[in-house]
C-alpha positions as CSV (number, residue, x, y, z in Angstrom):
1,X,-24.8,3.7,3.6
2,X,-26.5,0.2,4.0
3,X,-24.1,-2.4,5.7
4,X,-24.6,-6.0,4.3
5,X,-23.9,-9.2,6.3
6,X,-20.2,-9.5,6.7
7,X,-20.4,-13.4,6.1
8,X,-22.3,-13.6,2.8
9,X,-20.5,-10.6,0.9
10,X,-20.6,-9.9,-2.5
11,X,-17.8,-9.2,-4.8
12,X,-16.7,-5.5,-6.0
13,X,-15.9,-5.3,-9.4
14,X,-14.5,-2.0,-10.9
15,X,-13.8,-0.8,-13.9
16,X,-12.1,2.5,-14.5
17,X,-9.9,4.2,-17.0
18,X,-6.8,5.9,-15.9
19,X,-4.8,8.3,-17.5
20,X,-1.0,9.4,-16.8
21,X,-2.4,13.4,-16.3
22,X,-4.2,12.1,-13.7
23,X,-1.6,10.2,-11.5
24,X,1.9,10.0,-13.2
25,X,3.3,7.3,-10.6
26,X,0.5,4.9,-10.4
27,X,-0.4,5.4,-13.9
28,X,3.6,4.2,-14.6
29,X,3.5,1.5,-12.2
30,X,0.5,0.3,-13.6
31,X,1.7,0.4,-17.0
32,X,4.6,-2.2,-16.3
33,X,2.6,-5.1,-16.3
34,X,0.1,-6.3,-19.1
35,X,-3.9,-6.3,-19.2
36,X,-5.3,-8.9,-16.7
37,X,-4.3,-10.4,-13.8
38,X,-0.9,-9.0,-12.8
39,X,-1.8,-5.4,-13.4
40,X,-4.9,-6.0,-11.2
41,X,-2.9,-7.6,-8.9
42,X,-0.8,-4.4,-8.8
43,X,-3.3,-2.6,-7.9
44,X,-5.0,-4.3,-5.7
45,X,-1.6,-4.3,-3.2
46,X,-1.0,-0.9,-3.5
47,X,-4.8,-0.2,-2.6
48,X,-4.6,-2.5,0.4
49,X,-1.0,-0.6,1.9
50,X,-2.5,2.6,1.2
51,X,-5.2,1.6,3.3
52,X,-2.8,0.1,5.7
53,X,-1.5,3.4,5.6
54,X,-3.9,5.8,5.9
55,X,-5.7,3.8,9.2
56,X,-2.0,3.9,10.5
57,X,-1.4,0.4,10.7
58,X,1.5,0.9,8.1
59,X,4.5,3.5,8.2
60,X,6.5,3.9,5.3
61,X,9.9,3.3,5.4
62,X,11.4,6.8,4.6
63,X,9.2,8.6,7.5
64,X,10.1,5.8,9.9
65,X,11.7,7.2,13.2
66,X,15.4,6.6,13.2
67,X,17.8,7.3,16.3
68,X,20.6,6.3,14.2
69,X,22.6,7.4,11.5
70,X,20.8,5.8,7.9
71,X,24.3,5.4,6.7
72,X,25.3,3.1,9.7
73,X,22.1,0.6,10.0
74,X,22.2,-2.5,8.6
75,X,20.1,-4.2,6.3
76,X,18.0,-6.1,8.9
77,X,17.4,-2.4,10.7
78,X,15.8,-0.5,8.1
79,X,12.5,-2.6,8.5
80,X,12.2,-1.9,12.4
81,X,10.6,1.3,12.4
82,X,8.2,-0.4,10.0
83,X,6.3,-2.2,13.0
84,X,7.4,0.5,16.3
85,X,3.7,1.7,16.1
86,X,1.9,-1.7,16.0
87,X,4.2,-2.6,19.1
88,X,3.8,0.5,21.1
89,X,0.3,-0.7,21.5
């Protein structure tokens, strides 16, 4: 895999065709928005967190640690365990 110079990169551009059988939820989030520059958008945020995600820099929200009961934590709570990996470092 050749590496090219970080400063002078050159745009990606993709184009692919998606069907629901192939991935139900992303096909209908996808789907929501119109052609062009929302939908694209879209995708391009869901791409970056599953990225996020996948390096370990992101933990969803459901599979967050929680010490607590869910039912008693607050509003301002349920993003903590969000970041308790990026701080433990």
């Amino acid at each position: 895999m050749e590496h090219r110079n970080p400063e002078s990169p050159t745009p990606i551009r993709l184009v692919f065709e998606l069907s629901r059988a192939e991935h139900p939820r992303l096909f209908d989030d996808l789907i929501r928005f119109h052609k062009g520059t929302k939908r694209v958008n879209r995708l391009r945020v869901l791409a970056y967190d599953g990225l996020l995600a996948q390096c370990g820099w992101l933990q969803a929200a459901a599979s967050a640690p929680c010490e607590r009961n869910a039912a008693s934590a607050s509003k301002s709570d349920a993003s903590i365990g969000l970041f308790l990996s990026a701080l433990d470092t």
